[in-house]
C-alpha positions in Angstrom: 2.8 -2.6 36.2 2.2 0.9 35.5 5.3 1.6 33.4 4.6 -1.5 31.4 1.4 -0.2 30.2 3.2 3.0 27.7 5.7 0.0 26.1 2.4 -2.0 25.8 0.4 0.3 23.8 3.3 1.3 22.1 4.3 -2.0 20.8 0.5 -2.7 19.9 0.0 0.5 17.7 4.1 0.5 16.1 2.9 -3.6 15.1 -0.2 -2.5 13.0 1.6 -0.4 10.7 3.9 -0.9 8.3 4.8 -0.7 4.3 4.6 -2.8 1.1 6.6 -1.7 -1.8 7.4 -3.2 -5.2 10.2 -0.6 -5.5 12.1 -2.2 -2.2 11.2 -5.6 -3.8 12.8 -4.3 -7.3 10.6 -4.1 -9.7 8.1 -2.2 -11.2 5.1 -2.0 -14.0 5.4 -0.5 -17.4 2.3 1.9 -17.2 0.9 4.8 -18.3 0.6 7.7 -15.7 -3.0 7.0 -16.1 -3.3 3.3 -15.7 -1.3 4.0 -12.4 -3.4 7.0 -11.2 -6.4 4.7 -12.0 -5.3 1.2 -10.3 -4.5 3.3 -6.6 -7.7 4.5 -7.0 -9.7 1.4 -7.7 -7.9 -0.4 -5.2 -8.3 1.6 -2.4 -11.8 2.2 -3.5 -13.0 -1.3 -3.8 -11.8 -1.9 0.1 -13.0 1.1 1.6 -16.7 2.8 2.0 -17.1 5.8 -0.2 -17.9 8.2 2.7 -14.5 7.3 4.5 -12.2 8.1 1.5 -9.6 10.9 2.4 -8.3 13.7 0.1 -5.5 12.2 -2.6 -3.8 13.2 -5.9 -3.6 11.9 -9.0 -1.1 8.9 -7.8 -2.3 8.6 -4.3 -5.3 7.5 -2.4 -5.9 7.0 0.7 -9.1 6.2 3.1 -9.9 4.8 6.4 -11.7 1.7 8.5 -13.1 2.5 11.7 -14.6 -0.1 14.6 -15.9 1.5 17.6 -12.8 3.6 18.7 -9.4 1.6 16.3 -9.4 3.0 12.8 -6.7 2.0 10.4 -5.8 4.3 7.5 -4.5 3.0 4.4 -2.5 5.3 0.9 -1.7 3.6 -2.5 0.8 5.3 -4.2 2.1 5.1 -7.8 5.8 5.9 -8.0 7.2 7.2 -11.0 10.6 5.0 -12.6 11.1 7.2 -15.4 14.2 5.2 -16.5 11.9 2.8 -17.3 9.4 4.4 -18.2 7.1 2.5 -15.0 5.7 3.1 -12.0 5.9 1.1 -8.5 3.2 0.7 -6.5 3.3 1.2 -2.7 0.8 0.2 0.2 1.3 2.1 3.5 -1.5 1.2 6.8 -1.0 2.7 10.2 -3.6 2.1 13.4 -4.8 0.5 15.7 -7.1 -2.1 14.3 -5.9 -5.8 14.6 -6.5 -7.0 11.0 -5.1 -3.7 9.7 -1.8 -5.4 8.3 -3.4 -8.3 6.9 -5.7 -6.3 4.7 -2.8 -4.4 3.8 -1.7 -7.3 2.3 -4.2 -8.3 0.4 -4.6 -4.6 -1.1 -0.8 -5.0 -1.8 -1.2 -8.3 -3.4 -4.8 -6.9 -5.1 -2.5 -4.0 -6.8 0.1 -6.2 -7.5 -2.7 -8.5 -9.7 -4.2 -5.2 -11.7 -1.2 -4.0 -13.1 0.3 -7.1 -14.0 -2.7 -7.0 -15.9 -2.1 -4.0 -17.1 1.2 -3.3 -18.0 4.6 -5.5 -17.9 7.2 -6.3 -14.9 10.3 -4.9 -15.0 13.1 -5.5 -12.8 15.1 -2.3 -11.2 17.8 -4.3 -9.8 19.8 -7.7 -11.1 17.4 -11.0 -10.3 19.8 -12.7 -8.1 19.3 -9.9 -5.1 15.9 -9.1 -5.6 13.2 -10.4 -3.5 10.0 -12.1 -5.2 6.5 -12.0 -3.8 
């Protein structure tokens, strides 16, 4: 029973991380560099308190929950396509808290919403092996 504990816990933390990434899904947004510098930071910003925001740069930001002693950590990042003069968008979460990938999600789909908004879709590879959200 003891050495089912380590694979336990690790299991439980590797499961509430993870990555979202329009890049891997092909496709990007035709954006400035400071539309995309601004839509990481409002999204990250609008789902996390003010006082648990982390250090970033222009085209990433990052910030934290905490319950009691699980904490998940989240990072927006705008990724330059210069071919196409775009930028993809990537969530990232790690931790321990259970609804940690599920609000990844939604801050995924939340950045995917803005800068649809705000600039236009562009595909980086051909339609028919791309995958669609």
């Amino acid at each position: 029973m003891k050495s089912l504990l380590p694979l336990l816990l690790a299991a439980l933390l590797s499961a509430c991380s993870g990555t979202h990434s329009t890049i891997k899904e092909g496709y990007a947004y035709q954006l400035s560099e400071d539309q995309a510098a601004v839509l990481v930071d409002s999204v990250i910003r609008s789902n996390i308190a003010n006082d648990r925001m982390l250090p970033g740069s222009t085209l990433v930001a990052s910030g934290y929950d905490r319950s009691i002693t699980d904490t998940q950590t989240y990072t927006a990042t705008a990724i330059a396509v210069p071919r196409f003069s775009a930028f993809g968008f990537e969530i990232q979460h790690k931790g321990t808290m259970f609804n940690g990938p599920s609000k990844a999600k939604r801050l995924y789909r939340t950045l995917n919403e803005r800068a649809a908004l705000s600039g236009s879709r562009v595909m980086l590879i051909a339609p028919s092996s791309a995958k669609h959200p």
